[in-house]
N, C-alpha and C positions, 0 to 999 in steps of 0.2 A: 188184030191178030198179033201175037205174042211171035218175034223174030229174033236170029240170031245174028247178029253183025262181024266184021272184022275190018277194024279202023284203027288209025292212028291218032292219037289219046294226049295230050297237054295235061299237065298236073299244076291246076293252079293252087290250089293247098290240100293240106290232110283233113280227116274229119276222123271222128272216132269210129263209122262207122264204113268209112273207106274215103274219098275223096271227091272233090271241083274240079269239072272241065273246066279248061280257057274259056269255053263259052258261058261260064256260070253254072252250068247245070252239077248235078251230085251224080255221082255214081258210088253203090255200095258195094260191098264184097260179094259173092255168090257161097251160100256154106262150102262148094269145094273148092276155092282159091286157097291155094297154098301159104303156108308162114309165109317162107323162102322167098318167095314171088310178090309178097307183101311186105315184105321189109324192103326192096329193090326201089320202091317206089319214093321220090321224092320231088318236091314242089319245080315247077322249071323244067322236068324233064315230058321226053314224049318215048309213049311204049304203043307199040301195036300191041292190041287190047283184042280179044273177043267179047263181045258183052251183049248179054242178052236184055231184050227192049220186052218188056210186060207189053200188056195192051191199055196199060193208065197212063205209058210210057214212061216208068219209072227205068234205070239204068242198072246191070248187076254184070257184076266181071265174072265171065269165066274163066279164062286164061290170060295171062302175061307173056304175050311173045318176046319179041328184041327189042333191044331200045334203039331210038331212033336217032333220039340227041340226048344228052347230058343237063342235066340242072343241076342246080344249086344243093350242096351238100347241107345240111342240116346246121346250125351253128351248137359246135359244144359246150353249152355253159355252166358252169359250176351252181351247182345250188346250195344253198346257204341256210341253215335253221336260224330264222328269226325268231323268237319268244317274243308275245306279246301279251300286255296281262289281259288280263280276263275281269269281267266285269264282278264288282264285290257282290258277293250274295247278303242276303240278309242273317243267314246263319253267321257267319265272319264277322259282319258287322256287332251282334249281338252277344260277342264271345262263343256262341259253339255252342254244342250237347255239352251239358257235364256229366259224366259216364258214370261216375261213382255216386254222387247223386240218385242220377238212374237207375243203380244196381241197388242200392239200399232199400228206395224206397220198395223194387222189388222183392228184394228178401221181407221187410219189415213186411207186404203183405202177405208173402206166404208164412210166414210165423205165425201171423193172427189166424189166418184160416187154419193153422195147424192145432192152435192154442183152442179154437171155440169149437172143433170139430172132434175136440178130443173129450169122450166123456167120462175120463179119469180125471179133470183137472174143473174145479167149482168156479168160471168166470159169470157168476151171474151181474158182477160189475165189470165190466170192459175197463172202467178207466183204473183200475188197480192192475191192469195184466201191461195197460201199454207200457209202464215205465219199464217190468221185466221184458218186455220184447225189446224196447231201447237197449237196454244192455245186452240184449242176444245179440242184436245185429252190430253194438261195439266189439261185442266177442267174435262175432265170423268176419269182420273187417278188420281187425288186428287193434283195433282199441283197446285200451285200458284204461 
C-alpha cells in the first residue's frame, strides 16, 4: 500500500531525475516539487523530506522542509570549449562535390530535352545538336 512519510533525507548525490539517499536508494521528484525547493538541494546535506513510498517502493518527493545540516556546496568550475577534430569523411578525402560541374551537366540536360522536344527544330541526328548545346551552356556559364 502506497504511503506517505516525513523523514529526515541525506543527499548522497544528484541525478537527473532527482537524487541518492546515504543509504543508496534514489529518490525522484514528484511533478509538484518545486524549482525553488530543488535547487536547495545539494550532495552532503540533510532535509526533512515528505516522500511518498509507491507500492514497488519506489521513492518521490513531495515536499522539502528545513534543512537539518549543511553540505557541500557544488564546486564552480569553468568550462572550457575544446575542439576536437572530427573524423575525415570520404567526401574531404575525395575533394568534395564539384558544384559547377554539377550545374552544367544539369543545364546541358535540360537544353537537350528542350532541343528534341521542340518540333520547330529538325535534330534527327542528335550528335550535330550536342556541339550547339556545348556552346549554349559556355554561354549561360559565362564562357566564351
Amino acid at each position: 500500500m502506497a504511503t506517505t512519510v516525513t523523514q529526515v533525507v541525506t543527499i548522497k548525490g544528484l541525478t537527473r531525475y532527482g537524487f541518492q539517499m546515504a543509504d543508496g536508494r534514489f529518490c525522484n521528484w514528484s511533478k509538484g516539487t518545486k524549482q525553488e525547493d530543488k535547487d536547495k538541494v545539494v550532495p552532503g546535506a540533510a532535509f526533512e523530506m515528505e516522500l511518498y513510498v509507491s507500492d514497488k517502493g519506489a521513492h518521490y518527493v513531495n515536499s522539502i522542509g528545513k534543512q537539518v545540516s549543511a553540505g557541500e556546496a557544488p564546486p564552480v568550475t569553468e568550462t572550457k570549449m575544446v575542439h576536437t577534430k572530427t573524423a575525415v569523411t570520404n567526401a574531404v578525402v575525395s575533394g568534395g562535390r564539384d558544384f559547377d560541374k554539377e550545374a552544367r551537366g544539369k543545364t546541358r540536360c535540360a537544353l537537350l530535352q528542350g532541343f528534341l522536344a521542340n518540333p520547330s527544330l529538325d535534330l534527327s541526328n542528335v550528335k550535330e545538336a550536342l556541339p550547339m548545346i556545348d556552346l549554349l551552356v559556355g554561354y549561360v556559364f559565362g564562357d566564351k
